[in-house]
N, C-alpha and C positions, 0 to 999 in steps of 0.2 A: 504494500500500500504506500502512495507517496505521502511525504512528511510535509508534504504543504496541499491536500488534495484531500476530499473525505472517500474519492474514487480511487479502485484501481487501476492504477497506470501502467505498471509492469508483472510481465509473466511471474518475476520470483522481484526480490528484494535483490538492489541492485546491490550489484557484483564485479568480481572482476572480468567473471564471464562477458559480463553487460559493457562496462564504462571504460572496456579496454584495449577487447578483441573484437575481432570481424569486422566486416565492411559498416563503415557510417550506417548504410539504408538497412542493414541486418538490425543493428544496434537501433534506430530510430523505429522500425517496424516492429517494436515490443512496446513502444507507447500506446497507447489506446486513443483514437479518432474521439475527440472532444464532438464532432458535431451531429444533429441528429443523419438520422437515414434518407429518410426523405429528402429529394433532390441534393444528395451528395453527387458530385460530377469526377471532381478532380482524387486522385489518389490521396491518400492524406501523408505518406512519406516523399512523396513528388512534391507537393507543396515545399516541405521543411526542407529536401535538398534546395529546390529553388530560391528559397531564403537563406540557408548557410550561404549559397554559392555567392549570391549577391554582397552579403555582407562583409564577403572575405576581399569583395573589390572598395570596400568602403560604404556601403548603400546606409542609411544611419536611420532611414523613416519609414514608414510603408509608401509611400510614395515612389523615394527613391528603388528598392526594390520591384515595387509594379512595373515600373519604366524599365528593370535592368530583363525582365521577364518579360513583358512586350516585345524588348529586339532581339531577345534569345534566337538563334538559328533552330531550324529543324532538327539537324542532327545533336544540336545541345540538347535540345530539349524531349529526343529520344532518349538519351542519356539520364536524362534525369528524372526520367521515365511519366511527362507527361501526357495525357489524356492524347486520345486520336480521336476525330471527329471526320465524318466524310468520307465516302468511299473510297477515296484516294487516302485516306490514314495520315490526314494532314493531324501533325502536332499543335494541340492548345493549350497554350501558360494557363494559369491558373490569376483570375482576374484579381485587382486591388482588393476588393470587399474579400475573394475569399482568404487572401495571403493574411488579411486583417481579421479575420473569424479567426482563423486558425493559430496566430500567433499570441491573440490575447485569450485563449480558450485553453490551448495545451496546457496538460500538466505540470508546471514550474519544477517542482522538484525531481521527477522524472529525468524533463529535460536536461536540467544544468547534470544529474550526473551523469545521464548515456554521450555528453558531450564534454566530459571532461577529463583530469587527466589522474591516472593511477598513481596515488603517493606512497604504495609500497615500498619500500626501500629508498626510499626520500631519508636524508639527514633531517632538514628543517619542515616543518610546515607552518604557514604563518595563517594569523586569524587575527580577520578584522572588519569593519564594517565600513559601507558606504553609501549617504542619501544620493537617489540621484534627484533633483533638486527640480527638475521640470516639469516631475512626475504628482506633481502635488494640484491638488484640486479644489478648490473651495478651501471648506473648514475639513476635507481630507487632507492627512499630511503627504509629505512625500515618498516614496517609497525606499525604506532605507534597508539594504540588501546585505547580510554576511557573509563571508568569503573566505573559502582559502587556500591557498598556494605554497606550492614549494618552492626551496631554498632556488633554486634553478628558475624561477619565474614563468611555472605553470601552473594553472590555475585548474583548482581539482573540484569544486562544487561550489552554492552560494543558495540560499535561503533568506527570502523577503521575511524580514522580523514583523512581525502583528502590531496591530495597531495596539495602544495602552500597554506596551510589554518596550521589553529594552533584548539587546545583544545576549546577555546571558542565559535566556530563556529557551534559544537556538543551541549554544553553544556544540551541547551534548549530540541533538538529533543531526547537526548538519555533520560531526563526524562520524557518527554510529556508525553505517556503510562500512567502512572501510578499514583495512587491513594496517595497521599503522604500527607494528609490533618494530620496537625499536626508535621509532618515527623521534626527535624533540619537537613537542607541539609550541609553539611561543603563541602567548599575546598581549595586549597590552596591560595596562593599571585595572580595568573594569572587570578583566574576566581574572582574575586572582583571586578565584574562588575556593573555596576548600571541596565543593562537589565535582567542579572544573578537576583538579590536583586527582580526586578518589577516583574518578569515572575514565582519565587516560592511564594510570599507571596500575590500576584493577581491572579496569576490563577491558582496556585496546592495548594493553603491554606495553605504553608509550612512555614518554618521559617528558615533563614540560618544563620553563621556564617562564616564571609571570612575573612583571614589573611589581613592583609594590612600589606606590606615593601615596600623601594623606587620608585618600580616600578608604582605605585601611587603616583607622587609626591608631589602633591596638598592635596591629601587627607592626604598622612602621616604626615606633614608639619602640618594641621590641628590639629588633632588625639594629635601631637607631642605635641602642646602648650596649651591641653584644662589643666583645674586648679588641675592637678592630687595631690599637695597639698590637696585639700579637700576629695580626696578620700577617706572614713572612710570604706567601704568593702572589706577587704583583704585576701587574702589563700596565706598558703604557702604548698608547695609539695615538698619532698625531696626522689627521689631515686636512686638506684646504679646500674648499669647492663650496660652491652655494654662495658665495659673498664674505664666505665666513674663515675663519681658523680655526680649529677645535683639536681639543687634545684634551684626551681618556684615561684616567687612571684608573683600573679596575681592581680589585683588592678582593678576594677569598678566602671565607669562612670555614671550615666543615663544621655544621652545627645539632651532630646526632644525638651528643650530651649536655648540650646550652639549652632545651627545654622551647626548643621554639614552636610555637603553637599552632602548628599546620602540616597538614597529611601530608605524611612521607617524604617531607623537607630534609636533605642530606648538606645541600651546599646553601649559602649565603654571600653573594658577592656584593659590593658597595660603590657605585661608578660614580667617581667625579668627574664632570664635563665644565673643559673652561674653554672657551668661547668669546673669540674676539672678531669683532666686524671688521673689514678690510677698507669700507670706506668709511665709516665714523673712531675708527677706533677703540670704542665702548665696549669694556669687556662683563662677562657672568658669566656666572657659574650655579652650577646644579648637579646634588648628589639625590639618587633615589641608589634604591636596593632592589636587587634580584633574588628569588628563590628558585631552585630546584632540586628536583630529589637525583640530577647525576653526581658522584662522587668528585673526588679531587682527581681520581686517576680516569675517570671519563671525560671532567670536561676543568681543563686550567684556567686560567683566568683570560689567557688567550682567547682560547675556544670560547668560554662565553661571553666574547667582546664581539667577534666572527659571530655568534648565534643571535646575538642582538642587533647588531649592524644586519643579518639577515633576514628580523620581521619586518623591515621597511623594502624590504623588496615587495608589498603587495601594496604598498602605498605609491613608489616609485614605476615598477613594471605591469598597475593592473587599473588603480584606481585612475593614478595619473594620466595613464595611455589612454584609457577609453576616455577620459574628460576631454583631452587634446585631438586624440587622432580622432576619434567618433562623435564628436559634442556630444557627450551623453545627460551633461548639465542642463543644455541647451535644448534635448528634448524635449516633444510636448505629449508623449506617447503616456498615458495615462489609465487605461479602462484594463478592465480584466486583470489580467495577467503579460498584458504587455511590458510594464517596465521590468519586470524581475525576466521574463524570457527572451525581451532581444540584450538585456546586460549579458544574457547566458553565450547569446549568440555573438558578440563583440568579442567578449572573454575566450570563447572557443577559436575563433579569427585569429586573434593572437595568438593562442596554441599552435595553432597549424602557419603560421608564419615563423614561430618562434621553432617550431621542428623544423622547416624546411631550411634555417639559415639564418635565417633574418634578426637582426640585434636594431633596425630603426624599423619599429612600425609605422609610421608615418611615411617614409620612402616605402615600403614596402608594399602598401597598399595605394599607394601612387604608381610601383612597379606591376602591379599587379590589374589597376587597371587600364593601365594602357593595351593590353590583353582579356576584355574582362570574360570573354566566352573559353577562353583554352587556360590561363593562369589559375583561376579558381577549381574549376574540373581536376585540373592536376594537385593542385594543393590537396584534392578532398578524395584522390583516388577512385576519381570517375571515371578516366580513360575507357 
């Protein structure tokens, strides 16, 4: 059953069978057709190819898709296994209205995981959220989506958080799925929860790393006073970029016997960040605390400098990107289930750009459409 759907979406509970192997249209032909029976015309996985395909040349609206699917050729759109009509077996797209049933109709959660990527043997996975800001209606808010991605900047699923509820309430169900045995889960200051900590290192074999700041105040209070004097493990990290200079001292704990009051807590790191502007000068500084339950010989202070530098990879390579390369802000796609399924479908773009080579999305999908009937086909193993 999907986790955002009171219908069943899929044959079984999605898998690795499902979100990893076989062809796209195998994997998409386990959703279940959102629309009724009566006057159904177009295939309902000919549709969803016709939308991945478009979206991987850039297409951001239903518009721009119906237009990319209007001048589709014949032989594309044999490919992609649209409808024949006419004795002569002339090929026909699938019109705006229906690309627009169908994409604010499909299953959300379904979707993002038969189009996402396996984080089995992932070092990092990050988790985090994002509004997209266009998506907002009235006195409806906008639709603010959880995400997350591996250390490597592929994005593995995402679930629309409910209205009156916050990120933590997802946390659990958007990782359930999936095989994460080994994985370090990282996220930020909100989700340093004690159920977060019990739920990956009990029952997905995981290991996590969660920011703790004031919003914990009991814990940070603790964290704050253990004997950082004795701390003999230290890194320091100094880089430049952004406008800024910064430079990292991380400091490590082992705190199995210091009484600290959170599931399965082994290590305690304490990051000072100092920070100075390149064009005013003005410098600050900021110390929070990390907890994790990996030991001192799993992860150094190094290592969890590298594991924190790489939860911003979903803010840099997922959020960022679809903000810039897709205006995803700038949408006005709103009804059903459209904002949470074409973020799936941008997100998945990028994956499949991001397999084939590609380090600028933005070039990429400029490179892409200048070809837009053979580059996407091929990105998607439609040949």
């Amino acid at each position: 059953m999907c986790r955002q759907s009171a219908t069943v979406c899929l044959v079984k509970s999605p898998t690795r069978q499902h979100c990893a192997t076989g062809p796209l249209a195998e994997r998409l032909a386990t959703l279940a057709d959102p629309r009724c029976r009566r006057g159904k015309r177009h295939p309902f996985v000919a549709v969803l190819l016709v939308v991945c395909s478009a979206v991987v040349t850039g297409a951001s609206s239903f518009a721009a898709i119906d237009e990319w699917a209007t001048d589709a050729p014949q032989d594309v759109l044999a490919r992609l296994g649209a409808r024949t009509a006419t004795a002569l077996a002339v090929r026909v797209p699938p019109s705006g209205a229906t690309i627009r049933r169908v994409i604010k109709d499909t299953c959300p959660g379904g979707l993002a995981d038969l189009l996402g990527h396996d984080p089995a043997g992932a070092d990092t996975l990050a988790v985090d959220g994002k509004s997209a800001r266009g998506s907002r209606l009235g006195a409806t808010p906008a639709a603010h989506l959880l995400a997350a991605m591996t250390g490597t900047g592929m994005t593995v699923t995402q679930l629309r958080v409910p209205e009156k509820t916050n990120e933590i309430t997802c946390f659990a169900a958007l990782l359930d799925p999936y095989d994460l045995q080994g994985v370090t889960v990282t996220g930020d200051a909100l989700h340093t929860q004690r159920d977060h900590a019990r739920f990956l290192v009990e029952a997905k074999k995981a290991h996590y790393v969660f920011t703790v700041k004031r919003n914990q105040k009991n814990l940070y209070e603790q964290l704050r006073t253990l004997p950082w004097d004795e701390a003999t493990a230290k890194f320091y990290d100094r880089t430049t970029g952004h406008g800024r200079k910064e430079t990292r001292v991380v400091q490590a704990l082992t705190v199995t016997d210091l009484g600290v009051d959170f599931p399965h807590a082994t290590q305690v790191a304490k990051v000072v960040r100092h920070r100075t502007d390149a064009k005013t000068g003005k410098q600050s500084r900021e110390t929070v605390y990390v907890i994790t339950d990996l030991t001192s010989r799993q992860a150094s202070p190094e290592r969890i400098a590298k594991i924190l530098r790489a939860h911003w990879v979903i803010e840099n390579r997922l959020h960022f990107v679809r903000d810039t390369a897709f205006r995803e802000d700038a949408s006005k796609i709103r009804t059903g289930h459209g904002p949470e399924n074409m973020a799936t479908l941008r997100s998945f773009a990028i994956n499949q750009l991001r397999t084939a080579g590609h380090t600028n999305i933005a070039a990429a999908l400029r490179t892409t459409a200048l070809r837009p009937y053979e580059r996407p086909l091929a990105l998607l193993g439609l040949n």
